[in-house]
C-alpha positions in Angstrom: -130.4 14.1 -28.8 -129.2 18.0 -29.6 -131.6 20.1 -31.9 -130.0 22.7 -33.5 -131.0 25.7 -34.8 -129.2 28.5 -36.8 -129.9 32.2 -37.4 -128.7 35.2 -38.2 -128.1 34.7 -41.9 -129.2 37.9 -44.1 -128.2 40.1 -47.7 -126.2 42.3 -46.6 -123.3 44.4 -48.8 -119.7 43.6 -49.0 -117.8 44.7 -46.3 -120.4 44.4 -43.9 -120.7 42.4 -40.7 -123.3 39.4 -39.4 -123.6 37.0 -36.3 -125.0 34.2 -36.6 -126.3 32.2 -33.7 -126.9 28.4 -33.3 -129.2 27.7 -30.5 -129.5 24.2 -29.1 -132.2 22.3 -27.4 -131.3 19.2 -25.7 -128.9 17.7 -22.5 -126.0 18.6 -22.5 -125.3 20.8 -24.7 -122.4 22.4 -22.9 -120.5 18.8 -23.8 -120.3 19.2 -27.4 -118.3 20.8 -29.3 -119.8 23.0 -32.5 -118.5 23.6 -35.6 -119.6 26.1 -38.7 -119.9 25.0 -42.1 -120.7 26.5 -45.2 -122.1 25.5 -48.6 -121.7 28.1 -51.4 -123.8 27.2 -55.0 -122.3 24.5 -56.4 -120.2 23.7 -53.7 -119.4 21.3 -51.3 -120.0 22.1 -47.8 -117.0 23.4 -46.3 -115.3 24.4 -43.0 -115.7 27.2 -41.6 -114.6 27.4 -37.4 -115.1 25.1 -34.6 -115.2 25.5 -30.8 -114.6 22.8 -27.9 -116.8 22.8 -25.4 -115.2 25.5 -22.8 -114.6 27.9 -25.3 -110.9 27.6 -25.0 -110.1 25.8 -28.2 -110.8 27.3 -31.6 -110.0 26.8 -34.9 -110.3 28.5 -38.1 -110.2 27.7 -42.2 -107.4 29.9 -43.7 -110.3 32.0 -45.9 -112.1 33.1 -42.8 -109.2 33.8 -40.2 -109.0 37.0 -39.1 -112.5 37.9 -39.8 -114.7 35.5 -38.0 -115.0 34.8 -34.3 -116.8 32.0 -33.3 -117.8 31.9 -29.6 -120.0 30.3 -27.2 -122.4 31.2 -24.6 -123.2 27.4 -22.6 -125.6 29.2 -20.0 -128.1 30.2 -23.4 -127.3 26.4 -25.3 -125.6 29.4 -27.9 -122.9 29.2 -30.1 -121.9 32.3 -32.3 -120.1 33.4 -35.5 -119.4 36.7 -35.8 -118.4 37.3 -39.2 -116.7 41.1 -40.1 -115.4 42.3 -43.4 -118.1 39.6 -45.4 -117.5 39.2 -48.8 -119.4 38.0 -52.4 -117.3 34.7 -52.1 -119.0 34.2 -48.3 -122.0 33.4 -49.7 -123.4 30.5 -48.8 -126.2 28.5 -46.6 -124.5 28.3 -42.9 -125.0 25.4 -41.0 -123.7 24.2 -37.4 -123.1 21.6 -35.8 -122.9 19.7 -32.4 -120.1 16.5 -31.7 -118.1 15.4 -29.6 -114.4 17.4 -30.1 -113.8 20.1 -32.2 -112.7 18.7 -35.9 -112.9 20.6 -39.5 -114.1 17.0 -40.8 -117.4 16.8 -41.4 -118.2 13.2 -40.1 -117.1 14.4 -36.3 -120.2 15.8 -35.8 -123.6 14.1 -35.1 -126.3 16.5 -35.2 -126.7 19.5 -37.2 -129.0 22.6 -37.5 -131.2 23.3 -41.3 -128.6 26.2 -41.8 -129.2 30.1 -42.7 -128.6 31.7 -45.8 -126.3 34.3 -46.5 -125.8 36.5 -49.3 -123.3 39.2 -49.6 -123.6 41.6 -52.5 -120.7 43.4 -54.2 
């Protein structure tokens, strides 16, 4: 069993920059991958980044590349995202999540965190 929980999230102005941090409790944490989702209003959850569980494999969705980092810390049970350049349309409740490989579909993951709100005013 991996808890997850997620924080970080604030209102800050576009253009700005956050990190958010997913903490885990549990075994094994440094065995799962973690991903970062997203659900604006009115939206479905979405994709966001994903990390294996060294750290050397990372992926990105196209509307985040370039600005978000997502990292890992396995000596802490901490997974980051460190978003830059944030904008009105990043707005959303951030969740992670824990699963076995790293995957931008949302049924690879098994456990997941309450999620942290962001809002991001123009």
């Amino acid at each position: 069993q991996v808890l997850l929980v997620e924080s970080g999230g604030g209102l800050v102005q576009a253009g700005a920059s956050l990190r958010l941090s997913c903490e885990a409790s549990g075994r094994s944490f440094y065995n799962y991958a973690v991903g970062w989702f997203r659900q604006g209003p009115g939206k479905e959850r979405e994709f966001v980044a994903t990390i294996n569980w060294g750290g050397g494999i990372t992926y990105y969705s196209h509307s985040v590349k370039g600005r978000f980092t997502i990292s890992r810390d396995n000596a802490k049970n901490t997974v980051y995202l460190q978003m830059n350049s944030l904008q009105p349309e990043d707005t959303a409740v951030y969740y992670c999540a824990a699963g076995s490989r790293p995957t931008e579909m949302t049924n690879g993951y098994n456990y997941w965190g309450q999620g942290t709100q962001v809002t991001v005013s123009s």
